[in-house]
FIKOLZA-1660 file (N, C-alpha, C; in steps of 0.1 Angstrom, whole numbers, plus 5000, padded with zeros to 4 digits):
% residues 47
   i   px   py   pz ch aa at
   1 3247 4531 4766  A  X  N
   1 3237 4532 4755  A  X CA
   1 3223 4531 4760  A  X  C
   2 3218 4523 4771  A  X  N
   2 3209 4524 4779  A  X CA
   2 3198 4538 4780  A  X  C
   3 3207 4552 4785  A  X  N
   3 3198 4562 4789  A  X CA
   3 3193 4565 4770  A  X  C
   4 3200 4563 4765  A  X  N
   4 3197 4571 4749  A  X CA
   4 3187 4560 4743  A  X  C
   5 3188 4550 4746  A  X  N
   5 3180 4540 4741  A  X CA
   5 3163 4543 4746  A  X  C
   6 3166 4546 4757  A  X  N
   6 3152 4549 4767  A  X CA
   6 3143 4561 4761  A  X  C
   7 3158 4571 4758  A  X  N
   7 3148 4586 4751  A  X CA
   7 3147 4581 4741  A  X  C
   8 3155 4577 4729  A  X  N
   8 3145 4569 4717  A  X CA
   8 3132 4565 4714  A  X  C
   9 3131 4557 4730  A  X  N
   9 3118 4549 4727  A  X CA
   9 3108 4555 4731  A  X  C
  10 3106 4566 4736  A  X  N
  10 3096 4576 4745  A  X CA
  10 3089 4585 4735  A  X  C
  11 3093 4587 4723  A  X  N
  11 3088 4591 4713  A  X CA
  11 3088 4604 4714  A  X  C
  12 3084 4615 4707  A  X  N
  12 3084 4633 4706  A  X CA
  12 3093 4636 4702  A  X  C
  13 3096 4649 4697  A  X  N
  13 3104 4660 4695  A  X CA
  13 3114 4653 4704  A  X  C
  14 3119 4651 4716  A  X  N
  14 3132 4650 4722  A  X CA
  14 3137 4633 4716  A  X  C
  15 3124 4628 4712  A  X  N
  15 3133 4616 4705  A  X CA
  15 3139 4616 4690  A  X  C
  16 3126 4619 4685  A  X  N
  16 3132 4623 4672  A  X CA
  16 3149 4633 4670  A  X  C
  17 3149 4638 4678  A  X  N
  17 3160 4646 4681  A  X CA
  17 3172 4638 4684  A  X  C
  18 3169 4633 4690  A  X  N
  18 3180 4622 4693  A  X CA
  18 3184 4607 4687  A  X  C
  19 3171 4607 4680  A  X  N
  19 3176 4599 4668  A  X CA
  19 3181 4601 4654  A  X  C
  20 3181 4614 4654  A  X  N
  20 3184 4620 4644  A  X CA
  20 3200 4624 4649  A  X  C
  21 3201 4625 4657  A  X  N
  21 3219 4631 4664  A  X CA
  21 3225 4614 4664  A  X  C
  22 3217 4603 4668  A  X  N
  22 3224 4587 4665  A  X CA
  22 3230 4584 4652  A  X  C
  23 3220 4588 4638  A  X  N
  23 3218 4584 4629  A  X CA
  23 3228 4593 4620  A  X  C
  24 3234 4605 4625  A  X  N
  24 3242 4612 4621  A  X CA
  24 3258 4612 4627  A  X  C
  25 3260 4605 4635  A  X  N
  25 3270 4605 4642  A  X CA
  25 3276 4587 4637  A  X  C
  26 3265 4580 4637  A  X  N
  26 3270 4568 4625  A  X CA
  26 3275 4569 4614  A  X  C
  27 3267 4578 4607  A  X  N
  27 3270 4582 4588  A  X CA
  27 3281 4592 4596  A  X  C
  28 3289 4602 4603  A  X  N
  28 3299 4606 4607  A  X CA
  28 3315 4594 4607  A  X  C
  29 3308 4586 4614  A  X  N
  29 3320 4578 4618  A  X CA
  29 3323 4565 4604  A  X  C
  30 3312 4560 4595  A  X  N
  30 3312 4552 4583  A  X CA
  30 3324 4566 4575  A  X  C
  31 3315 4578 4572  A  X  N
  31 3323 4583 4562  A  X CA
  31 3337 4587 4566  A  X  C
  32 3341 4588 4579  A  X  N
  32 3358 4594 4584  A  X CA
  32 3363 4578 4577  A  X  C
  33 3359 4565 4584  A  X  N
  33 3363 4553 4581  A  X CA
  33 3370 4554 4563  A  X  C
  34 3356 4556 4559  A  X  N
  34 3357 4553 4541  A  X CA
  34 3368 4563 4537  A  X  C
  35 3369 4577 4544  A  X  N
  35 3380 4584 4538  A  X CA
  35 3394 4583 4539  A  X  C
  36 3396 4573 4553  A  X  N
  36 3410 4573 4556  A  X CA
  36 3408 4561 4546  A  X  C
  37 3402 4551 4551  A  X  N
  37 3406 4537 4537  A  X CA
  37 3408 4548 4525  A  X  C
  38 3403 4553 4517  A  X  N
  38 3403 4559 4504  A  X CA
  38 3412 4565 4500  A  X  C
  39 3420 4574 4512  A  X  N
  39 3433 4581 4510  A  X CA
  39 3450 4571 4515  A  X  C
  40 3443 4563 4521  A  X  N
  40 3453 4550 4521  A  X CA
  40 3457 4543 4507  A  X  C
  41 3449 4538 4500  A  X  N
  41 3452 4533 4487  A  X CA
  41 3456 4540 4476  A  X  C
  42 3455 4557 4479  A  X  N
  42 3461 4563 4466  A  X CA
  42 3478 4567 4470  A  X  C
  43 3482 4565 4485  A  X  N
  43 3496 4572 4488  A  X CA
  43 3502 4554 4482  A  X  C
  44 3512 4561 4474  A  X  N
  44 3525 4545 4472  A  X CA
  44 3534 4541 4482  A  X  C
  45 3531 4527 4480  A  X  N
  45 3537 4516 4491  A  X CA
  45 3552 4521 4497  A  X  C
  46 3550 4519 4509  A  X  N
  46 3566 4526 4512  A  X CA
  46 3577 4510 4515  A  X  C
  47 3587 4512 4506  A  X  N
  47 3594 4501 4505  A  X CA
  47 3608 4511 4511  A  X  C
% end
């Protein structure tokens, strides 16, 4: 997380770039999360 952290902080187009590829790849992995929880609670309990 080091080299990405460094282009972040260096500011320009290649950061904004890459902070924008961080910031989407978080809201990527929250919404996969929230869909498997979501499709978990509608299948019935297997007894």
């Amino acid at each position: 997380m080091a080299p990405v952290a460094g282009l972040a902080a260096h500011g320009g187009v290649g950061s904004a770039i890459v902070e924008t590829l961080l910031v989407l790849g978080v809201a990527a992995l929250f919404l996969a999360v929230w869909l498997r929880e979501r499709r978990s609670r509608k299948e019935p309990p297997e007894d």
